[in-house]
TORTOR-684497 format. One record per residue (C-alpha): residue number from 1; residue in three letters; x, y, z. Coordinates in steps of 0.5 Angstrom, whole numbers, plus 500, padded with zeros to 3 digits. Layout:
TORTOR-684497
[r NUM; "ALA"; [X; Y; Z]];
...
***
This chain:
TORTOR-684497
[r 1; "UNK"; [550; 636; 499]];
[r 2; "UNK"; [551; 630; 503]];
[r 3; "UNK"; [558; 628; 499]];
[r 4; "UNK"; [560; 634; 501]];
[r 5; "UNK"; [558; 633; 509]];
[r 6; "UNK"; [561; 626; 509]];
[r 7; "UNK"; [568; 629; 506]];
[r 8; "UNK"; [567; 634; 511]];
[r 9; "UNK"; [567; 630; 517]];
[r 10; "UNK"; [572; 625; 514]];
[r 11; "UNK"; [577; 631; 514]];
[r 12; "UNK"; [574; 633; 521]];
[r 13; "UNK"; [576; 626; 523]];
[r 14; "UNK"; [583; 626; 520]];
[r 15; "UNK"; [585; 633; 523]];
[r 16; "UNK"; [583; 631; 530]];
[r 17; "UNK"; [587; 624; 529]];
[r 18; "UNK"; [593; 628; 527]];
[r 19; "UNK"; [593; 632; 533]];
[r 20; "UNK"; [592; 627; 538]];
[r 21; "UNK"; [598; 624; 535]];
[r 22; "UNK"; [602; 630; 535]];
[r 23; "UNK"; [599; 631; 543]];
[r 24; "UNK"; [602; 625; 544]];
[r 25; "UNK"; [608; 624; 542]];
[r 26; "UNK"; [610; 631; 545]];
[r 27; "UNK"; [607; 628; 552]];
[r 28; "UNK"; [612; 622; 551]];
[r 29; "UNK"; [617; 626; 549]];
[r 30; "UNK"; [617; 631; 555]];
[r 31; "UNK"; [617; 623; 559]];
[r 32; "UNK"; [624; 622; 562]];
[r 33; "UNK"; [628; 616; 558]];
[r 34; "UNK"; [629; 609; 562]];
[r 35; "UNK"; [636; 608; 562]];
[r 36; "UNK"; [638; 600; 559]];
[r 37; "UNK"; [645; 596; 561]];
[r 38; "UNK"; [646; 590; 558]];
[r 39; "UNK"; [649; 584; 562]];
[r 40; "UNK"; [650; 577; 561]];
[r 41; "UNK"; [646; 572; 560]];
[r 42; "UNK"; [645; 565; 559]];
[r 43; "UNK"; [644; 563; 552]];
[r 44; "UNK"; [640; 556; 553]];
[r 45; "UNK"; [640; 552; 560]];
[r 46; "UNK"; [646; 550; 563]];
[r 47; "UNK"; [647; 545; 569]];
[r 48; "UNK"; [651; 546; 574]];
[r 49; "UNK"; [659; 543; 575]];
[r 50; "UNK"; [660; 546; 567]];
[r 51; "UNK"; [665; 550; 565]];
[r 52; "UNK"; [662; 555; 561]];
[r 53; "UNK"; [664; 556; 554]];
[r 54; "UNK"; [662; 564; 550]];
[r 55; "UNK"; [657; 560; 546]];
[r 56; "UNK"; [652; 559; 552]];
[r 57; "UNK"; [652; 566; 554]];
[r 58; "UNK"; [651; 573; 551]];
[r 59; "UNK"; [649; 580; 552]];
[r 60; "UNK"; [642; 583; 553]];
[r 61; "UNK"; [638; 589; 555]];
[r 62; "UNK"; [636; 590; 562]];
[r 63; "UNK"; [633; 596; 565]];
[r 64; "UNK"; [637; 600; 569]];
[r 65; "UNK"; [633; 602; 575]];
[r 66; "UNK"; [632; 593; 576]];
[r 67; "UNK"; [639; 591; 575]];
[r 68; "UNK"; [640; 585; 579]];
[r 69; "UNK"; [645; 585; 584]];
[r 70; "UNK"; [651; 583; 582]];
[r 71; "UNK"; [650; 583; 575]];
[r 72; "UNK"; [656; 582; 570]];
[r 73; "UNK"; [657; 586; 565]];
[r 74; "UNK"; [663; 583; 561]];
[r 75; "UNK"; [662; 576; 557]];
[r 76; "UNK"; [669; 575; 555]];
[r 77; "UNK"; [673; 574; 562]];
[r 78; "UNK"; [668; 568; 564]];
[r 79; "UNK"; [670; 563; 559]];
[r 80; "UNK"; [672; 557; 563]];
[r 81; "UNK"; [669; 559; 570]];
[r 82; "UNK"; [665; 554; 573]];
[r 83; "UNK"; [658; 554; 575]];
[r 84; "UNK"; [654; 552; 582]];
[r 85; "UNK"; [648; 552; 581]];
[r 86; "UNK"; [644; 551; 575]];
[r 87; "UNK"; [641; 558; 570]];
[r 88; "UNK"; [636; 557; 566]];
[r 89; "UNK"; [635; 560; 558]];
[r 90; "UNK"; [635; 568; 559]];
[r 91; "UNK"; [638; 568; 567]];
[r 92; "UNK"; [642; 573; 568]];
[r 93; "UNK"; [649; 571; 570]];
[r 94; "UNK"; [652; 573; 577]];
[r 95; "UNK"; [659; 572; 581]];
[r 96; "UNK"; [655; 569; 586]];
[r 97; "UNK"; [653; 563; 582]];
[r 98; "UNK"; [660; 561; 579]];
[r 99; "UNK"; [665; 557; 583]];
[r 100; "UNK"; [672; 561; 585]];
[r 101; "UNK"; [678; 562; 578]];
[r 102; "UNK"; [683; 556; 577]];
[r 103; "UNK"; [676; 550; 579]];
[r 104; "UNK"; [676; 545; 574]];
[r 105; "UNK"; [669; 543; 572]];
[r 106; "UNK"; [666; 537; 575]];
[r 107; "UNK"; [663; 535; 583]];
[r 108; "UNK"; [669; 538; 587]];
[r 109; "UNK"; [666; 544; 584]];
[r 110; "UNK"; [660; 543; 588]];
[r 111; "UNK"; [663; 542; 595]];
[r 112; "UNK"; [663; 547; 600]];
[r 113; "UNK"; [670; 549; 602]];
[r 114; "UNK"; [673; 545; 609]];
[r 115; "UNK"; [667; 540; 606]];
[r 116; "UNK"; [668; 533; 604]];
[r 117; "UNK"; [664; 528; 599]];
[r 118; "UNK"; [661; 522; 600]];
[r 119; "UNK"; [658; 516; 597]];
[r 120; "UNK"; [654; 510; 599]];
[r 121; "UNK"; [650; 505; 596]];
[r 122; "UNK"; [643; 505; 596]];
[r 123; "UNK"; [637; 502; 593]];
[r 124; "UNK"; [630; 504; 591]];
[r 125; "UNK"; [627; 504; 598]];
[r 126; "UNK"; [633; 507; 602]];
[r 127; "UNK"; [633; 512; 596]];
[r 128; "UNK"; [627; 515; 598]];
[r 129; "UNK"; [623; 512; 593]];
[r 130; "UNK"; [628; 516; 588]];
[r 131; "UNK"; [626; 523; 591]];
[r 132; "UNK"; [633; 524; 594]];
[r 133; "UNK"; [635; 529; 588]];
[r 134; "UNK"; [641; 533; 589]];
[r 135; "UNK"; [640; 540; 593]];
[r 136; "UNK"; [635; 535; 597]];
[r 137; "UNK"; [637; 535; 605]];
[r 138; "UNK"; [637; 527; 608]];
[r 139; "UNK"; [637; 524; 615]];
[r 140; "UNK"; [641; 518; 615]];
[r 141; "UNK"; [639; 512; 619]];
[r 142; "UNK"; [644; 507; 621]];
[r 143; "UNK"; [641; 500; 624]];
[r 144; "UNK"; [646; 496; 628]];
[r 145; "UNK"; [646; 492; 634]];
[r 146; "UNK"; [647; 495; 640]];
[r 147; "UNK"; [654; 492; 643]];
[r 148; "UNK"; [652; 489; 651]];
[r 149; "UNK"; [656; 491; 657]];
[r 150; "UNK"; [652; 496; 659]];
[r 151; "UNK"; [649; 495; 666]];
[r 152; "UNK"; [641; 496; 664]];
[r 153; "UNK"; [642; 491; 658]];
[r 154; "UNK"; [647; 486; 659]];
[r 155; "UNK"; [645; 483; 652]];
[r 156; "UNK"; [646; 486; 646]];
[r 157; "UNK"; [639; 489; 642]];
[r 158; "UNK"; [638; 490; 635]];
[r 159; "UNK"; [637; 499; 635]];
[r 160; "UNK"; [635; 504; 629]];
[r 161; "UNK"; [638; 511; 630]];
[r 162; "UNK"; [639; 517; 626]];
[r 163; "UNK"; [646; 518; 626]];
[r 164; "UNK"; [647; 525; 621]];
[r 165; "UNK"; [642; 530; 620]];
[r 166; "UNK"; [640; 535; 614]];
[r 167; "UNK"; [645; 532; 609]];
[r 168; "UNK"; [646; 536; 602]];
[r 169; "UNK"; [645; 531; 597]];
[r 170; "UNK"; [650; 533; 592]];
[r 171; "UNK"; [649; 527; 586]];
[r 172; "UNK"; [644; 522; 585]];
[r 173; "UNK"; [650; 517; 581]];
[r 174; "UNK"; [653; 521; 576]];
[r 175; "UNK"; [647; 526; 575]];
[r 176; "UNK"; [648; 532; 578]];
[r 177; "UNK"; [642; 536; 574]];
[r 178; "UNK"; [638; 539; 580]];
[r 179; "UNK"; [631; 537; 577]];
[r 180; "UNK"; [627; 537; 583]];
[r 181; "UNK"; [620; 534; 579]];
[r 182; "UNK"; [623; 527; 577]];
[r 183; "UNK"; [624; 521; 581]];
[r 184; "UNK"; [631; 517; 579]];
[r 185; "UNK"; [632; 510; 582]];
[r 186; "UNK"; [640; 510; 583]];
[r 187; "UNK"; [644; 505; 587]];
[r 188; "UNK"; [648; 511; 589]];
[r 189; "UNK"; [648; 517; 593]];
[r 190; "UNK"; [654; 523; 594]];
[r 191; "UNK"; [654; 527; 600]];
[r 192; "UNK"; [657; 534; 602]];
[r 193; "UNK"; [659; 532; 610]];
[r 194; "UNK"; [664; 534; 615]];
[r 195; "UNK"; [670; 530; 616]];
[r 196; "UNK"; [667; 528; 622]];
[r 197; "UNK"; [660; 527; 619]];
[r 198; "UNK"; [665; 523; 613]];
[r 199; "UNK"; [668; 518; 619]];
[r 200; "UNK"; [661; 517; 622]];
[r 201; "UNK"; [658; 515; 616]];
[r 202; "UNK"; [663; 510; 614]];
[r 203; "UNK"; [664; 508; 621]];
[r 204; "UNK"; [655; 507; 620]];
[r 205; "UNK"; [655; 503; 614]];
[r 206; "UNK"; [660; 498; 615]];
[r 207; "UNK"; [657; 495; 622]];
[r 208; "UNK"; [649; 496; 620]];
[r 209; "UNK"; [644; 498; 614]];
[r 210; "UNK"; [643; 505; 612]];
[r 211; "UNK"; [636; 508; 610]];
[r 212; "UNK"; [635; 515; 607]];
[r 213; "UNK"; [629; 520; 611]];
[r 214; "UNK"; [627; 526; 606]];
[r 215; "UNK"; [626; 532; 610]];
[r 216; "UNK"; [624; 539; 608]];
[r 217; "UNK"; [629; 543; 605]];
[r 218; "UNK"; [626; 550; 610]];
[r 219; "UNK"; [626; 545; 616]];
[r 220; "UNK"; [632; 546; 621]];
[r 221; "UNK"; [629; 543; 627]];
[r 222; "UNK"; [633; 538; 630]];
[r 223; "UNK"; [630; 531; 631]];
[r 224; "UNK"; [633; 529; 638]];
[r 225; "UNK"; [632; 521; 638]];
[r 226; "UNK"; [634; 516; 643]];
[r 227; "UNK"; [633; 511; 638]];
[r 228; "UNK"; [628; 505; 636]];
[r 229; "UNK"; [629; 498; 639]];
[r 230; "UNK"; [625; 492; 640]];
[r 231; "UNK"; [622; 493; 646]];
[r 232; "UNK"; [620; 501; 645]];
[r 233; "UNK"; [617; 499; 639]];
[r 234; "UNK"; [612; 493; 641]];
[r 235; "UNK"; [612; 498; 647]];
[r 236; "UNK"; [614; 493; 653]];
[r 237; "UNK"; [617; 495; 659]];
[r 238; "UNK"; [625; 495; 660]];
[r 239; "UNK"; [627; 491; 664]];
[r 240; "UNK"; [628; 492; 672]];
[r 241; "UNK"; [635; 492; 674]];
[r 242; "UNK"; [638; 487; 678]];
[r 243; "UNK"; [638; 489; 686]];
[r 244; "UNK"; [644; 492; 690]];
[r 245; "UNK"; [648; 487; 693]];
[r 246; "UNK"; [647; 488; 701]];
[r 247; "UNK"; [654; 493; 704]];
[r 248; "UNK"; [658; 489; 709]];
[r 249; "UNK"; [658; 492; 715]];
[r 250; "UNK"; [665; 493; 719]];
[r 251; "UNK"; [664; 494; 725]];
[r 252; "UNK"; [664; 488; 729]];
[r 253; "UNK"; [658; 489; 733]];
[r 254; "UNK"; [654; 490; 727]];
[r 255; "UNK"; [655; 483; 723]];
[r 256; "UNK"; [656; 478; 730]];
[r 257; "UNK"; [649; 477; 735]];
[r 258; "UNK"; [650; 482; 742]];
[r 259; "UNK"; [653; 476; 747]];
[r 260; "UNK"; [648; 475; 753]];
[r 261; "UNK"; [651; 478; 760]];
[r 262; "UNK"; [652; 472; 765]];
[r 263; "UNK"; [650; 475; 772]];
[r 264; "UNK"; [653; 471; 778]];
[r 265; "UNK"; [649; 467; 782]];
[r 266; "UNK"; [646; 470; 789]];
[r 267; "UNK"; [650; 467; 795]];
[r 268; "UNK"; [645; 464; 801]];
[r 269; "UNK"; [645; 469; 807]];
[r 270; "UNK"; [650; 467; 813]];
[r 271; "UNK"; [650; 467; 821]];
[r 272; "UNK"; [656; 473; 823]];
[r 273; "UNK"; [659; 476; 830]];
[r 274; "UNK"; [664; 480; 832]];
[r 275; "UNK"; [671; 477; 836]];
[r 276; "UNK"; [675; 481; 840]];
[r 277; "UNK"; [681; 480; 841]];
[r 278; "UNK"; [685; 485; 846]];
[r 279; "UNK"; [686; 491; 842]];
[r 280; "UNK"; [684; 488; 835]];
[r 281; "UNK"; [677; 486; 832]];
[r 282; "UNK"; [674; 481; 826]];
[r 283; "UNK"; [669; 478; 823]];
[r 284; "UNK"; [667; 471; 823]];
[r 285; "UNK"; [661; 468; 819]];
[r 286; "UNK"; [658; 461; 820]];
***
């Protein structure tokens, strides 16, 4: 009797599983499919400036309602572009990441059209301590002495200024990974500048020191300095300027002392009579 009630509710069991399990697929059935696509993929990591080859690259399913924009769909006419930026193992791939057809591998795929790249020397110190990573933006400090010849300062004076302000690290020596997280101590620096930035910058190195300043990368405010001298950073006062010469005055009046008027002497006072002579008359004073 109770085997007879234990099979009972085992078969009771199963019924009610195989009915949830038909409930359920006719539900997922009556769903609407999502549609996939496939687009290209990187295959493994990849840095920017290289040449892309078909073994770092490959095709994978991606649902059709989160395509990213600009997606690519076809490996084979992607052999031997150029990237600008890195990708990491499984991201897709996009126009906007590769450098224009015909761009050979290398820095010059970096460099923005009507842009230059530069080098300068650095140390760990005027590196930022090697945090001046390529994708950084960097101020630049040139410190030089100041020619005399201006009327306020007619002596020459040591001065530090910011001469170029958020400039693109490109390359960090030879390395142009865009690791943000490790530090490199490098003794070179390549910039993305204007050609006019390029003759300031070359101009900078060769009358003073150049220093590196990080700055945010979201930060586009900029940093209007006079810069720093000697007698601002000890907070002395400048120094006056010299007097005006006095204006010389034409008039002849104005430059010679006013001349005394002479008056005459008063004559003493004299006796006179009238002479009559026939018809004329005078005057006549003793």
């Amino acid at each position: 009797m109770k085997n007879r009630r234990a099979l009972l509710m085992m078969g009771l069991a199963i019924l009610l599983g195989l009915m949830a399990v038909l409930l359920a697929s006719h539900w997922l059935l009556r769903q609407t499919p999502v549609g996939k696509g496939k687009i290209v993929v990187a295959a493994a990591d990849v840095n920017l400036g290289q040449r892309l080859t078909p073994d770092m690259l490959r095709l994978t399913e991606w649902p059709a309602e989160s395509l990213p924009q600009g997606a690519l769909q076809d490996p084979q006419p992607l052999a031997g572009r150029v990237l600008k930026s890195s990708m990491l193992r499984g991201e897709p791939l996009s126009e906007a990441k590769l450098a224009p057809v015909g761009t050979l591998g290398g820095l010059s795929a970096l460099i923005t059209e009507g842009r230059r790249a530069i080098t300068v020397r650095v140390n760990d110190v005027i590196g930022v301590a090697g945090f001046a990573l390529p994708g950084n933006y960097v101020d630049i400090i040139v410190s030089t002495q100041q020619d005399a010849g201006d009327r306020n300062f007619p002596q020459s004076r040591n001065i530090s200024k910011i001469v170029l302000e958020r400039i693109l690290v490109l390359a960090v020596a030879q390395e142009v990974g865009r690791d943000e997280t490790k530090p490199r101590v490098v003794n070179a620096v390549t910039l993305e500048v204007t050609p006019e930035q390029a003759e300031n910058l070359d101009l900078a190195r060769s009358v003073g020191s150049l220093s590196l300043v990080l700055r945010n990368q979201v930060d586009p405010q900029p940093g209007v300095t006079a810069g720093a001298t000697k007698l601002t950073l000890l907070g002395e006062p400048p120094p006056a300027p010299p007097a005006a010469p006095a204006t010389v005055m034409t008039v002849a009046a104005a430059v010679s002392p006013p001349r005394p008027v002479m008056r005459s002497k008063e004559e003493p006072p004299r006796d006179c009579s009238a002479l009559i002579d026939g018809t004329r008359q005078s005057r006549v004073c003793f």
